[in-house]
Residue, then its C-alpha position, 0 to 999 in steps of 0.5 A: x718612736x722607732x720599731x721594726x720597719x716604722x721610724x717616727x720623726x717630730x720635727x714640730x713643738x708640741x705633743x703627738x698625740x698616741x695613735x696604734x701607728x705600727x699597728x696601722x702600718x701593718x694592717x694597711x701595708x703588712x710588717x714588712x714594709x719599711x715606712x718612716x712617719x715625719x711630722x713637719x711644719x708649714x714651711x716644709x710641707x709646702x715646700x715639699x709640696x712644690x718641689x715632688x707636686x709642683x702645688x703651692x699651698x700647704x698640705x696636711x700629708x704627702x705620702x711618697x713611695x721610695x721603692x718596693x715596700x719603702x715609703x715616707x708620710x709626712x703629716x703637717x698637725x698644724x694643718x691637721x688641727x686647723x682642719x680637725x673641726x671642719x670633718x667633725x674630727x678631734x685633732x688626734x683623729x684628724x691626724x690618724x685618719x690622714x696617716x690611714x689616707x696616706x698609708x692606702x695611697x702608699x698600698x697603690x689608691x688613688x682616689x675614688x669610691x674603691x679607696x674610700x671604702x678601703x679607708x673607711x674599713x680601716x678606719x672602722x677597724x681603728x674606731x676613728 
C-alpha cells in the first residue's frame, strides 16, 4: 500500500489487518509529511533496537525521524499480537494503537501526561 507521502512495507507472513493508516498519518503528522510504515519480524526489530537504542529485547515499534517531515515506523505484529490480550486490545487494535504512539513521537512527544492525553484524542478519533 503506497499513497501520497505514505509507503507500507510487509516484511512479514501473514495478513495486515486494514487500519485508515493515511488517514492516521495525516491526522497526527499533516499530508505532507513523507512517512514509511514497516512491519518486520523479531529479528530485525531487535536488532534494529540495539543498533539506534542500544536495548536487547524485542519491540513492538521503533519510530525514527529522518529529517524535517521524514520518518519511518516499524511495527513488529508478532510482538503486538502477543501483547494485544494483555491491553485488553484485538491484535488489529494493538497495532493501530502503536502506529498512533509512534506517529505522536515522530510529532515531537516524549512520554508523559501530555502525550498521553494527545494519543488518547486521537485514539477517540480513530474509535480504537
Amino acid at each position: 500500500m503506497s499513497g501520497r507521502n505514505f509507503s507500507l512495507i510487509q516484511k512479514t507472513k501473514g495478513k495486515l489487518s486494514r487500519l485508515p493508516f493515511v488517514d492516521m498519518k495525516n491526522a497526527v503528522l499533516g499530508a505532507d509529511y513523507d512517512l514509511s510504515l514497516v512491519f518486520i519480524g523479531n529479528a530485525e526489530s531487535k536488532k534494529l533496537n540495539m543498533k539506534h537504542r542500544g536495548k536487547d529485547y524485542v519491540p513492538n515499534v521503533l519510530a525514527f525521524e529522518l529529517g524535517d517531515n521524514v520518518g519511518e515506523i516499524f511495527i513488529n505484529p508478532l510482538e503486538a499480537k502477543k501483547q494485544a490480550s494483555d491491553f485488553d486490545r484485538t491484535p488489529a487494535n494493538m497495532i493501530a494503537f502503536l502506529f498512533i504512539h509512534a506517529l505522536v513521537h515522530l510529532k515531537g512527544m516524549e512520554h508523559g501526561s501530555t502525550m498521553e492525553r494527545i494519543e488518547a484524542g486521537f485514539r477517540k478519533r480513530f474509535k480504537i
